[in-house]
C-alpha positions in Angstrom: -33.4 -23.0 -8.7 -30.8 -25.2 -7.0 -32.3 -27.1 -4.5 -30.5 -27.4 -1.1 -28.4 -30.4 -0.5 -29.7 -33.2 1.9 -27.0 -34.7 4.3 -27.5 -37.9 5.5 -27.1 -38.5 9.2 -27.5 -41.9 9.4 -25.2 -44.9 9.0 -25.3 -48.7 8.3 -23.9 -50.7 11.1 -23.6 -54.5 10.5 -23.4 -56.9 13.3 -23.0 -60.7 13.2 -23.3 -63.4 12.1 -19.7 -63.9 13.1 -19.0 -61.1 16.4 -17.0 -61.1 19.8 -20.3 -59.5 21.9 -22.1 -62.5 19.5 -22.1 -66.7 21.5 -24.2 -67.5 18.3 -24.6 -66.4 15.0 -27.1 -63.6 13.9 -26.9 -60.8 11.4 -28.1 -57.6 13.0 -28.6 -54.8 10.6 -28.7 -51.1 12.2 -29.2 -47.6 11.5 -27.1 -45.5 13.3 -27.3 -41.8 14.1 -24.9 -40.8 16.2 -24.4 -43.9 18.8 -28.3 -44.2 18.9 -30.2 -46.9 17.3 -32.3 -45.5 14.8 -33.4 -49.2 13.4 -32.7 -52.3 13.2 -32.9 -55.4 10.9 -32.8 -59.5 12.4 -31.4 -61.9 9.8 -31.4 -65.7 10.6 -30.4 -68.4 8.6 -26.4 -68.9 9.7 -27.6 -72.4 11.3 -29.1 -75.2 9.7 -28.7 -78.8 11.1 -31.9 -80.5 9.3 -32.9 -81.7 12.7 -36.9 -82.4 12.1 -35.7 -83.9 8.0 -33.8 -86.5 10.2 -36.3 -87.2 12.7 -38.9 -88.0 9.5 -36.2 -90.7 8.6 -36.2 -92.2 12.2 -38.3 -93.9 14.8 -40.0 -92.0 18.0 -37.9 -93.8 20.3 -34.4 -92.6 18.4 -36.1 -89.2 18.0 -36.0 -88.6 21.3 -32.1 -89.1 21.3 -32.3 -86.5 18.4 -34.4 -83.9 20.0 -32.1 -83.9 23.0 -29.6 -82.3 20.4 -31.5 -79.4 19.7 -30.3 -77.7 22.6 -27.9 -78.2 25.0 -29.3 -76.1 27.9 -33.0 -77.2 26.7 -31.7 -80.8 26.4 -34.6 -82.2 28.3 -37.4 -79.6 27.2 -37.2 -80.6 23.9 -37.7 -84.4 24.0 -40.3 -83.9 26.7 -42.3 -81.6 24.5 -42.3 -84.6 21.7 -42.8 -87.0 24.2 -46.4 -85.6 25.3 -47.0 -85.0 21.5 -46.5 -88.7 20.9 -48.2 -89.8 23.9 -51.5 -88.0 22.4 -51.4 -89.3 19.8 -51.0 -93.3 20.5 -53.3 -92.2 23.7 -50.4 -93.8 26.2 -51.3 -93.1 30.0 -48.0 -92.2 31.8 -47.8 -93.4 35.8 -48.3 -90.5 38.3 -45.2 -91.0 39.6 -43.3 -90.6 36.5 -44.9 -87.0 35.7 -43.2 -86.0 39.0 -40.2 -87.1 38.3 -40.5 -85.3 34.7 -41.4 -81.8 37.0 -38.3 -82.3 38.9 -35.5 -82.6 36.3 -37.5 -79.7 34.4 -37.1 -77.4 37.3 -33.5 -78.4 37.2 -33.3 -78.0 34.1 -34.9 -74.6 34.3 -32.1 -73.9 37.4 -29.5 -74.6 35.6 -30.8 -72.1 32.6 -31.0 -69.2 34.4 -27.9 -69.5 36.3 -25.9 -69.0 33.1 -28.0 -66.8 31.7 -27.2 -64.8 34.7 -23.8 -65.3 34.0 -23.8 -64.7 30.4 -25.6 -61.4 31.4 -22.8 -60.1 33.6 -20.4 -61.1 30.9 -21.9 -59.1 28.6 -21.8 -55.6 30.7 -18.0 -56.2 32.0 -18.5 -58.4 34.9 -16.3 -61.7 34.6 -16.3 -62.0 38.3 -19.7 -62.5 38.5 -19.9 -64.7 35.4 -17.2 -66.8 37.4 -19.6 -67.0 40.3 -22.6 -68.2 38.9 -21.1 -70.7 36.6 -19.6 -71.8 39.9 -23.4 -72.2 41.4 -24.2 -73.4 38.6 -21.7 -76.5 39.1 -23.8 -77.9 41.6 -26.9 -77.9 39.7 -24.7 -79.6 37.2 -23.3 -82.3 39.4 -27.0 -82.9 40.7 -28.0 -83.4 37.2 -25.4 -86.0 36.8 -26.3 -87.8 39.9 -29.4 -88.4 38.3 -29.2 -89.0 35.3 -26.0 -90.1 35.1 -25.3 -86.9 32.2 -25.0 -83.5 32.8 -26.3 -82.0 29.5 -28.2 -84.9 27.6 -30.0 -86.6 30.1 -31.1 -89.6 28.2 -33.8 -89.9 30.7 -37.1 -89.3 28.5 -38.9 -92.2 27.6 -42.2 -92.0 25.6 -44.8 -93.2 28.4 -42.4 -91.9 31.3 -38.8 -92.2 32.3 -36.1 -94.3 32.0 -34.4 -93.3 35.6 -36.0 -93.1 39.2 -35.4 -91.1 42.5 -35.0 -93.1 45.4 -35.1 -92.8 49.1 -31.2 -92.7 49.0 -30.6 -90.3 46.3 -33.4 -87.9 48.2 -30.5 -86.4 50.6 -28.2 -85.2 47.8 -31.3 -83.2 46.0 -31.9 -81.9 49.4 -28.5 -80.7 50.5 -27.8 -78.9 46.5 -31.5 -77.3 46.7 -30.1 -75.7 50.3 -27.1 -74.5 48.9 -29.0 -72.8 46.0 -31.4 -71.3 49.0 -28.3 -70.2 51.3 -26.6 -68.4 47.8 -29.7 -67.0 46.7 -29.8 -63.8 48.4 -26.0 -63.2 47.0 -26.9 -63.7 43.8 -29.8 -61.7 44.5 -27.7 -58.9 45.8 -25.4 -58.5 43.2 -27.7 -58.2 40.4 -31.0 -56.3 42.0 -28.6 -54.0 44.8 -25.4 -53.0 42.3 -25.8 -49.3 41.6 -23.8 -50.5 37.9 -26.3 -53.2 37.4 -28.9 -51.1 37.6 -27.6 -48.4 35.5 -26.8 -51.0 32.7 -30.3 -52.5 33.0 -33.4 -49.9 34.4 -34.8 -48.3 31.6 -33.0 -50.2 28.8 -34.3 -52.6 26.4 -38.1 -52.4 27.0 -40.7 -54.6 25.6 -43.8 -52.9 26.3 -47.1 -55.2 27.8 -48.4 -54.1 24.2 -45.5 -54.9 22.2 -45.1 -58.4 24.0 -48.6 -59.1 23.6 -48.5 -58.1 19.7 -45.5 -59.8 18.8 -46.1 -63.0 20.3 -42.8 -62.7 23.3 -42.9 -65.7 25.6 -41.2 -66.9 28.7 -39.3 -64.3 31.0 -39.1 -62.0 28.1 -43.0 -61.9 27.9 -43.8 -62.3 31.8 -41.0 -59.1 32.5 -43.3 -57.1 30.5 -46.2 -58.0 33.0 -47.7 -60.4 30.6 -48.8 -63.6 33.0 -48.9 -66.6 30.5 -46.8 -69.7 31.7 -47.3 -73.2 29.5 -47.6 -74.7 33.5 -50.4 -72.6 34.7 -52.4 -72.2 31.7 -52.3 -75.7 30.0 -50.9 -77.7 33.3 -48.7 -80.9 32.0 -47.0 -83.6 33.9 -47.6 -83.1 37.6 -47.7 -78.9 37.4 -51.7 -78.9 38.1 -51.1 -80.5 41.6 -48.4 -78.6 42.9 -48.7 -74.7 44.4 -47.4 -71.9 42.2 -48.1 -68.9 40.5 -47.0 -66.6 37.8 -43.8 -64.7 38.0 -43.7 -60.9 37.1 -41.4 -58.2 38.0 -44.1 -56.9 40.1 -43.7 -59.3 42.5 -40.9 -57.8 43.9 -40.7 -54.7 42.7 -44.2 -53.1 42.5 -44.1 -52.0 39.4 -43.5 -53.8 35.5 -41.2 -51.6 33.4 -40.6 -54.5 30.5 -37.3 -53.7 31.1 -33.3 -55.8 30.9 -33.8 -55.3 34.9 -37.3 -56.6 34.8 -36.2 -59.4 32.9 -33.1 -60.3 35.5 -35.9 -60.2 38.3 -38.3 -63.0 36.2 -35.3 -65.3 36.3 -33.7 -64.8 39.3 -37.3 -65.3 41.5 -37.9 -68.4 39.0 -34.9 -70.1 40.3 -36.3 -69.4 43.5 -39.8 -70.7 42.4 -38.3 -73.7 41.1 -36.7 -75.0 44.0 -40.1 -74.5 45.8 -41.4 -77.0 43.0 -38.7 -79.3 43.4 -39.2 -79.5 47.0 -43.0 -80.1 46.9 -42.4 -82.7 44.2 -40.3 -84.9 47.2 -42.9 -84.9 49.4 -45.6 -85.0 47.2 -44.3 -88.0 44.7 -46.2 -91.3 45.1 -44.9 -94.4 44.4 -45.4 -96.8 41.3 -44.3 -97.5 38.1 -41.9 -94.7 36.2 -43.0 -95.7 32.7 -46.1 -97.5 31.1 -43.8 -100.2 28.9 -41.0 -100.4 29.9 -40.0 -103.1 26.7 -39.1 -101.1 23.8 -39.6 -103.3 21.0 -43.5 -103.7 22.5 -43.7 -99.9 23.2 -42.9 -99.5 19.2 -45.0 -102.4 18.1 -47.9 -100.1 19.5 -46.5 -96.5 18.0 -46.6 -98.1 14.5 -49.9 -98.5 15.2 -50.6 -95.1 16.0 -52.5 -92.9 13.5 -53.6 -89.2 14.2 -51.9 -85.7 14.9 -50.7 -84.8 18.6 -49.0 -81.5 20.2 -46.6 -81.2 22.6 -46.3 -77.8 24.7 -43.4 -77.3 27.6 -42.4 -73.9 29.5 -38.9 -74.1 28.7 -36.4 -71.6 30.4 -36.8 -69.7 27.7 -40.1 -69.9 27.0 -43.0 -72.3 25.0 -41.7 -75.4 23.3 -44.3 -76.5 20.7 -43.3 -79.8 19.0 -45.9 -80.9 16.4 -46.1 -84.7 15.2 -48.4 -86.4 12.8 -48.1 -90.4 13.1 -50.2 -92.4 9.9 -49.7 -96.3 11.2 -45.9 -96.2 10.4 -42.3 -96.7 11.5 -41.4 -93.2 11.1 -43.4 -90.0 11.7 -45.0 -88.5 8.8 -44.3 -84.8 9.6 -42.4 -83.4 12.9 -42.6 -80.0 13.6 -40.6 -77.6 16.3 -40.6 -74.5 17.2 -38.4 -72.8 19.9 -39.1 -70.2 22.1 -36.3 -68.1 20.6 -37.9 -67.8 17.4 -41.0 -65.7 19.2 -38.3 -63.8 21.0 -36.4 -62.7 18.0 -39.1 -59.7 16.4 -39.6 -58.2 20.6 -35.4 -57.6 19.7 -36.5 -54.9 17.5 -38.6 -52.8 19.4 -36.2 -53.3 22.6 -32.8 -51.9 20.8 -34.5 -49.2 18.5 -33.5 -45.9 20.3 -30.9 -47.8 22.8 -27.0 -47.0 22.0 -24.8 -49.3 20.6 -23.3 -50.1 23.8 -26.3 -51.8 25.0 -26.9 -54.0 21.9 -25.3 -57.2 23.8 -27.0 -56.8 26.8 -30.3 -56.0 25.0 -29.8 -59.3 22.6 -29.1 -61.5 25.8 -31.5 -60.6 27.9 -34.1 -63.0 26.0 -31.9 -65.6 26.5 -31.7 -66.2 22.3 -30.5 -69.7 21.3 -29.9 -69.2 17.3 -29.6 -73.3 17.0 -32.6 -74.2 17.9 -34.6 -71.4 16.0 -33.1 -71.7 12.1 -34.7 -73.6 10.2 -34.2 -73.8 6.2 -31.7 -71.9 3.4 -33.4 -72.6 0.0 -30.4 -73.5 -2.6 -31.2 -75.1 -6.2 -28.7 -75.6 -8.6 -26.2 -73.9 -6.9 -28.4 -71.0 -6.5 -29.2 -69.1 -3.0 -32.5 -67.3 -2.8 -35.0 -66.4 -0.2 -38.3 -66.6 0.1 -40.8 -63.6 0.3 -43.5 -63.6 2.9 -46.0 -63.8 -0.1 -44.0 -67.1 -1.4 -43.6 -68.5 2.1 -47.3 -68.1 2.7 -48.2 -69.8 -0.5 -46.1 -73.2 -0.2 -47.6 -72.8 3.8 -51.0 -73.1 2.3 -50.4 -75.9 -0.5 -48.3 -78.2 2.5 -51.0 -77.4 5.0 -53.8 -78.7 1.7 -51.1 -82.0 0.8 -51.3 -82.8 4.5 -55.1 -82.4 4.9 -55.3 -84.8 2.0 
C-alpha cells in the first residue's frame, strides 16, 4: 500500500539580525502558514560589548561613567541602579535632598523614554508624521535634560552617595514652563494614538500577553503592567525619595476599564506614565528639602572608603522599560570582584513569543516594539575557543551557573 503523500503547509521565515522594520539586531525565526504566525524562534547574541568584564578591571567611581554606556535612553537608570548597589554595600547614607533630585531626572528620564517609543511606534505602522511630532516633544524634554545636567543623553550626574549637580531656585522656572508644555500637548498626543480609528485597528486585539503569560514568563515594566499585572520597582521596593511622594500603579484599566494585554493596552501604560511622571516631578519641587546633594563630595576620600568595603549589595530601578537589577560583590579592593546586570529587555524577550504566534507578518514590527526591546543592553556573551563558535545548552549553562555560584560562595 502506498501511503498518501503529506504536503507541508508551512514555511521558514527568517528575520533579523540585520532588517529595515529591525533598529537593533535580533534573529527572529518563524513558521509561516499562509501570512499567519504559526511559531516563532528569538535568537540573541548579535551584540556583545563586554561591558560588566570592563567594569571588573575598573574602579566604582569610573564604573559609573561605564554603566551610563549601556544604554543611551537608560543612560541614568543604569548607573543609578549600581549606585544603590554600591551604596549597600559600603553602607553610605545619601542626603534626602539628593534622593529627590535622583526622582526627578528619573522621571525625565522616563519622559523622554516613552516619547520615542511613541514615536518609534507610529513609525513602525506607517505614521512618519506622528513620529515627527513626538520626537519634536520630545526635544524639550531633551533640552531640559541639558539644562540640568549640562548632557542630553549621558548625564554624568550620578555620584555614589548622591549627585554631582543641583536644582536651584533659578533653574525651578524652566522645569516648570517644559513640564506645562508636556501637560498642554498631552491630550494631542493622547488623541492621536487612543482616538485614531487606524491606531486602533493596528493595535486592539494584537499582540497579547496574557495576565498569565506575563506572570509565568517573568514580563516587566509597561509590557507586564498592560497585561493588568501591578508590580512597579517604586511601589513595591520604594528607592530614593518614591516612598514619600503620592502615586500609584498604572494599568490599562485606568482608563479604559478593562486589561486586554494588548499593543493598545501597552500604548495606554506609557502614555498615562508620562502623565504620572510629570505629577512626580512636580511634587518633587515642592516637596525637596534642602541640604547636602552628596555624602563626600572628595573623591579620592569617597574611594579610600569603597576599598574598604567588603560584602554583596543589589541595585533595583523601574526603568522605562522595566526592572534594572545590577548585582555587585566588593572584597576590600580597588576593583569590584564580580558585577552583574540585567536589563529589562532580557525578561521582555520570551512574552515576544506568545504575543506574535498567530499574529500576521504584517504586525511583527509593531508586536516587537511594543516592549520597547533594547538588544544592547540585553546580550551578553558568544563562547569562541580556538577559532571555534559554539553555544551553550541550557543543561551546560546551568552547570558552569552552579560551579561560579560554589567559586563565589567560596
Amino acid at each position: 500500500m502506498i501511503p498518501e503523500a503529506t504536503t507541508k503547509t508551512t514555511y521558514q521565515l527568517p528575520i533579523g539580525p540585520i532588517h529595515p522594520a529591525l533598529k537593533e539586531p535580533v534573529a527572529f525565526e518563524f513558521e509561516i502558514d499562509g501570512e499567519r504566525i504559526v511559531d516563532v524562534n528569538v535568537s540573541l547574541g548579535q551584540v556583545h560589548r563586554s561591558v560588566e568584564w570592563a567594569g571588573m578591571r575598573r574602579n566604582p567611581i569610573q564604573i559609573l561613567y561605564l554603566a551610563e554606556r549601556i544604554c543611551g535612553i537608560c543612560s541614568y537608570c543604569h548607573p543609578m541602579a549600581f549606585a544603590l548597589a554600591v551604596e549597600r554595600v559600603a553602607g553610605i547614607e545619601v542626603p534626602e535632598r539628593a534622593d529627590y533630585l535622583r526622582v526627578i531626572q528619573a522621571e525625565l528620564e522616563r519622559i523622554c523614554s516613552h516619547i520615542l517609543w511613541a514615536g518609534v511606534a507610529a513609525h513602525e505602522i506607517g505614521f512618519d508624521s506622528v513620529l515627527f511630532l513626538t520626537w519634536q516633544m520630545r526635544e524639550k524634554a531633551l533640552d531640559l535634560t541639558e539644562y540640568l545636567t549640562g548632557n542630553r543623553v549621558t548625564k554624568a550626574i550620578t555620584m555614589i552617595g548622591g549627585v554631582r549637580r543641583d536644582i536651584t531656585k533659578d533653574m525651578v522656572p524652566k522645569v516648570t514652563e517644559t513640564l506645562n508644555y508636556f501637560k498642554d500637548n498631552f491630550e494631542k498626543l493622547r488623541h492621536i494614538f487612543l482616538d485614531d480609528k487606524t491606531f486602533k485597528m493596528r493595535s486592539q486585539g494584537v499582540g497579547i500577553l496574557t495576565k498569565e503569560d506575563a506572570l509565568r514568563l517573568c514580563a516587566c515594566g509597561p509590557t507586564t503592567r498592560a497585561s493588568g499585572v501591578k508590580k512597579d520597582v517604586r511601589l513595591d521596593q520604594p528607592y530614593f525619595a518614591f516612598g514619600d511622594l503620592d502615586f500609584d500603579y498604572v494599568t490599562p484599566d485606568v482608563l479604559t476599564g478593562e486589561v486586554n494585554g494588548d499593543v493598545y493596552d501597552r500604548i495606554i501604560v506609557r502614555l498615562l506614565e508620562v502623565k504620572q511622571s510629570i505629577g512626580l516631578i512636580e511634587q518633587c519641587l515642592d516637596k525637596m528639602p534642602a541640604g547636602d546633594i552628596v555624602s563626600e563630595p572628595k573623591i579620592p576620600k569617597l574611594l579610600a572608603t569603597l576599598k574598604k568595603a567588603k560584602g554583596e549589595g543589589i541595585g533595583r530601578m523601574e526603568a522605562p522599560r522595566g526592572e534594572v537589577f545590577h548585582y555587585v560583590k566588593l572584597d576590600e579592593n580597588e576593583y569590584p570582584y564580580s558585577w552583574k546586570v540585567r536589563a529589562p529587555t532580557y525578561n521582555n524577550i520570551m512574552p515576544w513569543i506568545p504575543m506574535l504566534r498567530g499574529e500576521q507578518i504584517a504586525d511583527i514590527p509593531i508586536v516587537a516594539a511594543s516592549t520597547d526591546p533594547c538588544m544592547s543592553c540585553t546580550n551578553r556573551v558568544a563562547v569562541v575557543d580556538n577559532g571555534k563558535k559554539y553555544v551553550l545548552d541550557k543543561e551546560e549553562l546551568h552547570r558552569l551557573s552552579v560551579e561560579k555560584t560554589r567559586r563565589l560562595m567560596a
